[in-house]
C-alpha positions, -999 to 999 in steps of 0.1 A, spaced: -702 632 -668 -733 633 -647 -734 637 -615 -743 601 -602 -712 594 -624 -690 615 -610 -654 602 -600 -659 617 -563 -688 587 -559 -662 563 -572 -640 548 -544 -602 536 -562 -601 496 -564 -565 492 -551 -569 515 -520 -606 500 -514 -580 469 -515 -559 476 -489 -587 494 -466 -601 455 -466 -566 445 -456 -567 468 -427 -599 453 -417 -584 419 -414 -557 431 -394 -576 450 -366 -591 411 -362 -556 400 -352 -557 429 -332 -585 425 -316 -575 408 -281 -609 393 -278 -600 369 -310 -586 337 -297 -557 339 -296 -546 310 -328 -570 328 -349 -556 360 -344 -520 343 -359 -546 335 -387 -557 367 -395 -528 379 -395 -513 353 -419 -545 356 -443 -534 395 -445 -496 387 -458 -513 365 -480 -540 390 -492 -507 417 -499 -491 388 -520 -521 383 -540 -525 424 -541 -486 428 -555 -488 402 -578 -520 412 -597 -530 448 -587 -501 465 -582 -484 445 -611 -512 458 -637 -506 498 -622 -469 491 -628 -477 474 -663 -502 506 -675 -474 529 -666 -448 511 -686 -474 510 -711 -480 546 -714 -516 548 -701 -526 583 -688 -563 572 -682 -576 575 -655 -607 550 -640 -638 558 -629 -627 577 -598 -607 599 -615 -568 587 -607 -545 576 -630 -522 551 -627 -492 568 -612 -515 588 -588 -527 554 -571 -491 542 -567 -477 570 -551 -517 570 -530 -508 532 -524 -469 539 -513 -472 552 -474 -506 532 -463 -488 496 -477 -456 503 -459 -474 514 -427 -497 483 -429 -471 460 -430 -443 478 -404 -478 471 -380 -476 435 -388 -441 432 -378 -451 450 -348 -480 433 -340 -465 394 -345 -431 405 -328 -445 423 -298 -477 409 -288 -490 377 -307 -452 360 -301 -452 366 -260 -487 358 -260 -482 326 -276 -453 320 -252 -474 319 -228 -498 298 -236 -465 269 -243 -462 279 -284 -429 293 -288 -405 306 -317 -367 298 -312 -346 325 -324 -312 314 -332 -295 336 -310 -310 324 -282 -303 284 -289 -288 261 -259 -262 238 -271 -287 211 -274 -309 229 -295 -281 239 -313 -272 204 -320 -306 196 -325 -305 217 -356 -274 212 -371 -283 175 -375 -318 186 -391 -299 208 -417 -274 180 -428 -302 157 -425 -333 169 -442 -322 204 -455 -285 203 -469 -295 173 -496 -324 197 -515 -304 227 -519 -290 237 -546 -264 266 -541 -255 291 -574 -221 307 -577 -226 342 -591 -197 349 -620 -197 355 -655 -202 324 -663 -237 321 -641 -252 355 -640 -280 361 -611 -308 335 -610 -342 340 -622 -359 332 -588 -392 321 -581 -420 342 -568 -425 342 -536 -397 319 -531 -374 320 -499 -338 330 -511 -305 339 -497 -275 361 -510 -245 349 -499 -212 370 -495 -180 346 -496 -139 350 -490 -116 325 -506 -119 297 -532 -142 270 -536 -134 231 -538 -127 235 -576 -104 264 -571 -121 291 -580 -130 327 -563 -168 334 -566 -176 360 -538 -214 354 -543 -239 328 -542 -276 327 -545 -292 298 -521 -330 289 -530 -350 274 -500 -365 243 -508 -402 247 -508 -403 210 -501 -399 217 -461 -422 244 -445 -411 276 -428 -416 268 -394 -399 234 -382 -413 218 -353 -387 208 -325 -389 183 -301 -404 189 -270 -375 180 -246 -348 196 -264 -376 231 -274 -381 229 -233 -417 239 -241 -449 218 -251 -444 233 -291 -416 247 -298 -407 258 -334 -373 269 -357 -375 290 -391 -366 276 -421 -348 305 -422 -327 306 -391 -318 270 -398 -302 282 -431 -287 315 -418 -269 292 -388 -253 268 -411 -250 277 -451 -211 275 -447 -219 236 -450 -225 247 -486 -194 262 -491 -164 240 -482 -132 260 -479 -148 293 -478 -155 317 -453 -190 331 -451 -189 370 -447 -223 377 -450 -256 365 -456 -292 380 -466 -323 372 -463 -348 382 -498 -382 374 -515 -395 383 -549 -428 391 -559 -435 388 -596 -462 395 -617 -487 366 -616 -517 383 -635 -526 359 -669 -526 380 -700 -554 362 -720 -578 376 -745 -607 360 -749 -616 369 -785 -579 364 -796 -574 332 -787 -593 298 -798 -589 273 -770 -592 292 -736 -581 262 -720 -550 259 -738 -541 291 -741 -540 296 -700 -523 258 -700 -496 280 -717 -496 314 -694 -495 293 -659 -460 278 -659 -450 317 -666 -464 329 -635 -440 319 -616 -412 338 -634 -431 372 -645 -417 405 -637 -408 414 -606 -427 440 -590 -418 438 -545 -386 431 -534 -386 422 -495 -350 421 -477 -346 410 -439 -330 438 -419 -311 421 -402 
């Protein structure tokens, strides 16, 4: 190899990735941003890491399963940029968390923009959601009862899920101590509450609280013991060649639908 081809002039695509990533994030950072387009940059980075799972890390995960001991341009092989991509990808998002929970949420507060945990809910607001849930959320959902009969659920990427843990039997008289619920991508994440009963000018509830507040509605007779928040990322890359195939067009008609159901590659569990 020559020397103006030599892997130490090659910078790694994936890590030159996330290095862009951290440059959107020191924009929400940035306290001179206003203030609604920091929230943006911030959201444009979870969606940049999406996009990055789904096709970069997704093709390092498929050439290892594959085999492949080449290594690119720069020198690394697949397995060395994953365990290169581990630390700086957990660190980048762990200052996300930090960043939304401990400064972009107060200062939004502030300014009248607020996000209503549900442990903090008034009666009214309590009431308030309950009414929403049975109203608008309880008729789209679609709860799956985990036994031999119905084995886990293939869920969609990206999709908003829950794993429910449940004590005694059902209305048809059977045990099933688990339960998948899928969040209806119908509704968006953030549910806007009125004014008067948020006690701010825009006041908001998660999709997700509302769902961890009241998914024993789902489950007459049963007693909720548990219930977890998770997301799947899947492998959304389209495997297309070119020269194989004679009607491009048809051929990627064909690979969409299956983007949504390719294999999994991040798993993203609430803590709490």
């Amino acid at each position: 190899m020559s020397k103006s081809h030599s892997a130490q002039n090659f910078l790694n695509r994936e890590l030159g990735l996330l290095e862009f990533n951290r440059r959107v994030l020191a924009q929400a950072e940035d306290a001179a941003v206003p203030l609604l387009e920091r929230l943006k940059y911030l959201c444009i980075v979870s969606s940049n890491l999406d996009e990055f799972f789904e096709i970069r890390i997704a093709g390092l995960k498929e050439q290892i399963k594959l085999g492949g001991i080449a290594s690119g341009p720069d020198g690394l092989e697949a397995t060395q940029v994953m365990k290169r991509l581990f630390a700086p990808t957990h660190q980048l998002i762990a200052r996300q968390y930090e960043l939304f929970n401990q400064e972009l949420v107060p200062a939004l507060a502030a300014q009248g923009i607020k996000f209503l945990r549900r442990t903090h809910w008034n009666e009214a607001q309590q009431a308030w959601v309950k009414e929403f849930f049975l109203r608008e959320v309880m008729p789209v959902l679609t709860p799956i009862g985990l036994d031999p009969a119905h084995p886990f659920p293939r869920v969609l990427n990206k999709s908003l899920n829950f794993a429910v843990e449940l004590q005694g039997k059902d209305a048809f008289g059977r045990n099933s101590a688990k339960a998948i619920v899928q969040a209806p991508r119908v509704l968006p994440r953030a549910i806007p509450m009125p004014p008067e009963i948020a006690g701010c000018p825009h006041g908001f509830v998660f999709l997700s609280s509302i769902l961890h507040a009241h998914v024993g509605e789902l489950f007459a007779g049963m007693a909720v013991q548990g219930c977890y928040q998770f997301r799947v990322t899947r492998n959304s890359d389209l495997f297309v060649d070119e020269e194989e195939v004679k009607n491009l067009r048809i051929s990627l008609q064909g690979e969409l639908p299956q983007r949504h159901f390719g294999d999994a590659v991040r798993l993203e569990v609430a803590d709490n």
